[in-house]
N, C-alpha and C positions, 0 to 999 in steps of 0.2 A: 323586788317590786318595781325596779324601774325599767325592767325588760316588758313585766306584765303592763306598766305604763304608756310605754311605748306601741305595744299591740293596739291598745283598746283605741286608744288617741290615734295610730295609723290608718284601724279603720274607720274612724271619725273623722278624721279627714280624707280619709278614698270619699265618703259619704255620709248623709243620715243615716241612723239608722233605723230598722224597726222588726220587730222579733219572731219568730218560730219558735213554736214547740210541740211539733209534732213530728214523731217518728215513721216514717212510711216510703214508702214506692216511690220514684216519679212517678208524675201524672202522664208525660210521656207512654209508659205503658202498659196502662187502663185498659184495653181493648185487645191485648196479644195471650189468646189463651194459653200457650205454650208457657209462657211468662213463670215460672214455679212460685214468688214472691206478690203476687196479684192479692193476696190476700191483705195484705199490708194497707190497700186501698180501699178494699171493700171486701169485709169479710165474708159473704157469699159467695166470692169467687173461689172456686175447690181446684187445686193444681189438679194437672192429667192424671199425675204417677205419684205413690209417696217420697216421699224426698227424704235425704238426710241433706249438711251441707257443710263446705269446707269451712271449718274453723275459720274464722274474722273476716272470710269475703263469701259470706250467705249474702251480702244484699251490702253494698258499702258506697255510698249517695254525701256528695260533698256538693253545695249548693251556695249560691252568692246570686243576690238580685235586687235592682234598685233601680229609682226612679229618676237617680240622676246619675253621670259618670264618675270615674278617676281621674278623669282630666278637667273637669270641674272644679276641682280642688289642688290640683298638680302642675306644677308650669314648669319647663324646661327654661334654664335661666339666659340671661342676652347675654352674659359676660363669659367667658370660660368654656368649657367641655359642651357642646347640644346635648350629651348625656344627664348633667347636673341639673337636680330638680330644687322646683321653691314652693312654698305655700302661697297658697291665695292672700296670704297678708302679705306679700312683698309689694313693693311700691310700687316692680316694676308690670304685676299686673293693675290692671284699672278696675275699678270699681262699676264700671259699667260691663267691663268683657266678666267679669267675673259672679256679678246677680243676674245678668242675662242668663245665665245657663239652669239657674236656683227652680224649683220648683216652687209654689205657697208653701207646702209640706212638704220634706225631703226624707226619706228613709229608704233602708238597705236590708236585705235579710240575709245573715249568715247562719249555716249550718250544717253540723255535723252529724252523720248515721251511720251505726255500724249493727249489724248482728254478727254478735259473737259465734251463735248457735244457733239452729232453728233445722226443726224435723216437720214433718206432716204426713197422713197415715189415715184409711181407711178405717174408720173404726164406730159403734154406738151409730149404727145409721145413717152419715156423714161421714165428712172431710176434718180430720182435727188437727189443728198446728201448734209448737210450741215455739216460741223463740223469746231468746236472752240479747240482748242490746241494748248498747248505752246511747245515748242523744247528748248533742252541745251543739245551743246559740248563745249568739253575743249580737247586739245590737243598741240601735238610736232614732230617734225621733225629732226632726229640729225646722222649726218653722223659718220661712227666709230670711225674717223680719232677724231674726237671732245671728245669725249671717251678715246682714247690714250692720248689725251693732257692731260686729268685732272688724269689721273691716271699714267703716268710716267714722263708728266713735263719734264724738262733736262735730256738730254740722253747724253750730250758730252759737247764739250770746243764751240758750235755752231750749236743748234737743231731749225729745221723749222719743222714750219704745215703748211700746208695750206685745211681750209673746206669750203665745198658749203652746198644751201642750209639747212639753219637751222630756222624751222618755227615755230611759235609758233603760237598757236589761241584760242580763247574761244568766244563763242555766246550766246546769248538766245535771243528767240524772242516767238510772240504766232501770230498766225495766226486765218485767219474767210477763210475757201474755201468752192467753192460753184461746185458741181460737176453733169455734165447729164450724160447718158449712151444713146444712141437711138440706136435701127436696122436698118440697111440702107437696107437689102435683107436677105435673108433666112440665107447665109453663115457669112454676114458681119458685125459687127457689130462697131461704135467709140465710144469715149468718150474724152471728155476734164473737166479739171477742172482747178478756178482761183483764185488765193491764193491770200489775200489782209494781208500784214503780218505786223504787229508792234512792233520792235525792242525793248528789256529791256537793252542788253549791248551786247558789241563786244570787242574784244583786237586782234590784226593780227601784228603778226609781222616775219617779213621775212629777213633775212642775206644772201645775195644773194654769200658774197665773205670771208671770213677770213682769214691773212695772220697772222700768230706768230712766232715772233724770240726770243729765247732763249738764252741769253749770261750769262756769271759771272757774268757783269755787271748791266744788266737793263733786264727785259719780256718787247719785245713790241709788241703791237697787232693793227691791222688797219685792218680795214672793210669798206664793203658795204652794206647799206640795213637801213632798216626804220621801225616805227611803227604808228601803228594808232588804237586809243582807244576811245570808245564812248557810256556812263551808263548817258546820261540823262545833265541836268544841275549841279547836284550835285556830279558830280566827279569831283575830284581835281587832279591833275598831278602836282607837284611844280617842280619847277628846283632848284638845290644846293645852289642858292643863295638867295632864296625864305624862305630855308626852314635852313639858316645858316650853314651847312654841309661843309665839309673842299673839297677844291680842288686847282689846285696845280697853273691854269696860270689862266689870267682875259675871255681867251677862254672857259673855261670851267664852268663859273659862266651858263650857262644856260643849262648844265647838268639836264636830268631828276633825280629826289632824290628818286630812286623806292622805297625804305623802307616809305617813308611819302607819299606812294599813297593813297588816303581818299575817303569816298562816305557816304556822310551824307542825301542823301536824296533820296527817287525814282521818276524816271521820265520814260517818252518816250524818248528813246534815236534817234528813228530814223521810217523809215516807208520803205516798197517795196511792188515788186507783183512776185508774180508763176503765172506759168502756167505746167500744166499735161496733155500731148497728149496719146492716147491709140487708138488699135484696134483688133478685135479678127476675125480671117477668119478659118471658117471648109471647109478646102481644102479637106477631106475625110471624108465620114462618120464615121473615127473612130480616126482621125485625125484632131487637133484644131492649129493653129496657131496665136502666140499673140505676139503683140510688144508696150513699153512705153517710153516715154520720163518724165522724172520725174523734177519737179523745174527747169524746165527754166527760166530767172528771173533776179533780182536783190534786193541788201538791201540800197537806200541811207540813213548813218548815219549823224547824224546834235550833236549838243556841244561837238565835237569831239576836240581833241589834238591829233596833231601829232608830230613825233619826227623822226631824220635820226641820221647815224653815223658820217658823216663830212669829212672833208679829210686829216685830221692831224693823225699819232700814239696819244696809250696812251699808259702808264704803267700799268704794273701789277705784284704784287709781290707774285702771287702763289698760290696753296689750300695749308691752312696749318692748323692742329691740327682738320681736320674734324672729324677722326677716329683714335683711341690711339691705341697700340700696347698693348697686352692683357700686357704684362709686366710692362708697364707704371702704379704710382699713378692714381689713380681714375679713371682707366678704367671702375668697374663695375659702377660707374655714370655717364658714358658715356653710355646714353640713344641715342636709334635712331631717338627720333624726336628732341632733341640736333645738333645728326649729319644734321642734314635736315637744321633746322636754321644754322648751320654757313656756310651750302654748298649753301644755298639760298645768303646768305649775301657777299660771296667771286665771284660767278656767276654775282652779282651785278656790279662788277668790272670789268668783262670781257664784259659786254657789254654795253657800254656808247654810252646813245643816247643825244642828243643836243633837246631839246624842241624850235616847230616850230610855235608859235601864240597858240590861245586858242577857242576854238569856233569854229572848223571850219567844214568844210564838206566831205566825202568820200562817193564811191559809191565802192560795193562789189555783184561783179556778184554770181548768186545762184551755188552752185557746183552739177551738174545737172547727173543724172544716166540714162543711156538707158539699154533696157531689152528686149529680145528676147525670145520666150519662144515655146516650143511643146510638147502637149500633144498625146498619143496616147493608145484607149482601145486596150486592149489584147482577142486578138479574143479567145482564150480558156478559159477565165472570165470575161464580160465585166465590172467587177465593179471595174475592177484591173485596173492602170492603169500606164503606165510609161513615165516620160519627162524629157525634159532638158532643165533649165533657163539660158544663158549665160546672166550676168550681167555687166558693166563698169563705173565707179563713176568717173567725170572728175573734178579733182580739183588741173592741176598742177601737181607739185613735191610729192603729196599728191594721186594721182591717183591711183586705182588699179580696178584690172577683176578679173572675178570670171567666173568658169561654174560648175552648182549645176545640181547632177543627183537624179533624186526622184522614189520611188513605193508610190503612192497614193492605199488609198481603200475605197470606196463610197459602206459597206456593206448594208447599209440601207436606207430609205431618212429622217434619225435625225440624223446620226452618220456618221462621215469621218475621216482618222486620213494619217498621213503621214510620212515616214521618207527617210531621203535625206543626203546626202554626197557632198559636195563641195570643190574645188579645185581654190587658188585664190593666190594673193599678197601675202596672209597672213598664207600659207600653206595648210592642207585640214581642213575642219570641220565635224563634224557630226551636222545633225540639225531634229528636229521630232515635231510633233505637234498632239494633239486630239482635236477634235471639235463636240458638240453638239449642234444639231440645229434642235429641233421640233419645232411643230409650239407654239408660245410663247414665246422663248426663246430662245439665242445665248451664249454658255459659250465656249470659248477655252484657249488652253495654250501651250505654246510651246516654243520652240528657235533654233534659227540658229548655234550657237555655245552651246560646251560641254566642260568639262573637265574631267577625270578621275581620276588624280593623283595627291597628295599632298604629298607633305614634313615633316617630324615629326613637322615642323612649322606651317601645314596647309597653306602653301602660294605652287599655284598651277603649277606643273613643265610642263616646256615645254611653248610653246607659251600662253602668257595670251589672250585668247579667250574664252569669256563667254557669252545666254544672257537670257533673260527672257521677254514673252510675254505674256500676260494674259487681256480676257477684258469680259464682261458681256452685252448684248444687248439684247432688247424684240423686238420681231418680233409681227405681226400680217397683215392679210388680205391672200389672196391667193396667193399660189406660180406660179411664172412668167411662 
């Protein structure tokens, strides 16, 4: 558990976070009909050729993007090696270089895509796909104000916070979808597809309210908001008194003990369904228009634990000794994944959840993205071509838009490549892709996010936005 500690807290402090769950394509490339996984985005779109594809790189999309940096949170220290890194709680950054950088709302999206398998095939009138693949994010939500708490603490003889929204989440699932394409008319064409999905693990937790007062006296903190965690039969969730751990009134014996969270075995943790609506209309002959609804849906999870806040204060006695002052005994052994575990361990204090039965049930609507998209050839090169994707990912306090402007070029009919510029939640990105597609064969790679610039730390300046798509498919029989 303290490796898994370590993870979740690293990338809580690279950033906020906040979550995906949705399996699919870059949106990168939307617009590359060569593309064999296009489907992914919008189920109307029908590959050239049928496909089969190479075992675990059918479509493998590894994604990271956020509205604030790594070095936000990351400081190369004064004393020692310029390699040696410190948290934002060290002394020796300042409280002003360090909220300066804070968004209102801070959050990051990490995630994972793989298709295991996936074919597609001329058949019943249409275009029909199947594909086996699994999905994992992990993510966070944290408003600045929660950021000011832990880095100035007491400001006077009587200091308030008060934070919203603070989300935390992680998932994995793997799915079996089964996707058609048909022509309904020369212009028009739809698709659907229907996801029948099987849950490995989920963790959702949401703080809807936090009030903290500050005195000489006593921290007290009192909240609103709940969790709900679900890896199968074999996760354990104990509460304080389960697991002997000290607390302070007999209310508080069924405290969750989040350092002894345990999972000794794999299971199914739960099951749902997608659904993917698509269609594509050439309103001009040199003009295409296309719209999708992506995961609409749910996940019900089953040997789940839940846990809420309750409606009593608790105490808390502070972040202390997470980060040493370069001047301080043993600062050079003050390692930064040191600072990570005690900042994990003091965080543990700050939010006391009360454990509610064992085994029980939740239902988690799918976080569902619509997509608008036009394309149009350039009447002085018809192979050139330019459009624009507006996109919206609805998930809550988690939500953001995007609109991506793209030059595609279709110089040949094996070779397509594209690059695009998007503007979202998350600031703007750059995103490009190349794809090769004669007959035999689908190789592409690309990504929606870039970065340019690093730090003599090599940890990446400016908004942490990165991603990577790459997949391998064999086509065969004649193009559509």
């Amino acid at each position: 558990m303290k490796t898994t500690k370590k993870i979740i807290l690293g990338i809580a402090a690279g950033c906020a976070m906040a979550t995906a769950n949705a399996q699919e394509a870059p949106r990168t490339a939307y617009f590359l009909d060569g593309y064999t996984m296009r489907h992914e985005l919008n189920p109307a779109f029908a590959p050239e050729r049928n496909y089969v594809s190479m075992p675990v790189l059918a479509n493998l999309d590894v994604s990271l993007f956020s509205n604030v940096g790594l070095n936000t949170f990351l400081y190369p220290t004064k004393a020692g090696s310029p390699y040696k890194l410190t948290t934002f709680m060290s002394p020796e950054v300042s409280a002003s270089e360090f909220l300066g950088k804070l968004r209102e709302n801070n959050h990051i999206n990490a995630t994972y895509d793989m298709a295991l398998l996936s074919t597609g095939f001329r058949a019943f009138k249409g275009f029909n796909t199947i594909t086996i693949g699994v999905h994992a994010d992990m993510g966070l939500a944290l408003p600045k104000d929660f950021f000011r708490f832990m880095k100035l603490g007491q400001t006077g003889e009587d200091t308030h916070y008060n934070f919203k929204d603070i989300k935390a989440n992680a998932s994995a699932r793997a799915e079996i979808a089964l996707g058609h394409s048909h022509k309904v008319t020369d212009k028009l064409n739809v698709g659907a597809k229907m996801k029948v999905l099987v849950g490995m693990a989920n963790i959702t937790g949401h703080i809807t309210d936090m009030d903290v007062r500050l005195s000489h006296d006593v921290w007290k903190i009192k909240a609103n908001g709940k969790v709900e965690m679900a890896a199968g039969s074999g996760l354990y969730v104990p509460t304080k008194a389960e697991t002997g751990a000290d607390y302070k009134v007999p209310a508080d014996a069924d405290l969750i003990d989040w350092g002894e969270i345990d999972y000794d075995s794999f299971g199914v943790a739960g099951y749902g369904l997608g659904f993917d609506f698509g269609a594509t209309y050439q309103l001009l002959p040199d003009l295409q228009l296309s719209a999708a609804i992506n995961d609409f849906g749910f996940m019900r999870w089953k040997h789940a634990y839940k846990g809420y806040t309750g409606d009593t204060e608790w105490e808390f006695d502070g972040f202390h000794d997470i980060a040493f002052d370069s001047n301080q005994p043993g600062y050079e052994d003050n390692k930064l994944d040191e600072q990570l575990d005690r900042t994990w361990g003091q965080l543990q204090d700050v939010i006391n959840m009360h454990r509610e039965g064992t085994h029980g049930k939740y239902t988690n609507m799918l976080n569902t993205t619509i997509r608008i998209g036009a394309e149009y050839k350039m009447p002085f090169y018809k192979k050139l071509t330019g459009a624009f994707l507006f996109s919206t990912y609805i998930a809550g306090c988690q939500s953001w838009t995007e609109g991506r402007f793209y030059a595609n070029v279709k110089p040949t009919s094996w070779f397509d490549a594209t690059v695009n510029y998007g503007a979202s939640t998350y600031g703007n990105s750059f995103g490009w892709m190349i794809n090769f597609h004669p007959k035999g064969f689908n190789f592409f790679i690309g990504s929606d996010h870039q970065f340019f610039k690093v730090n003599p730390q090599y940890i990446p300046v400016g908004k942490a936005c990165a991603s990577i798509n790459l997949g391998i498919n064999f086509t065969f029989g004649a193009k559509k």
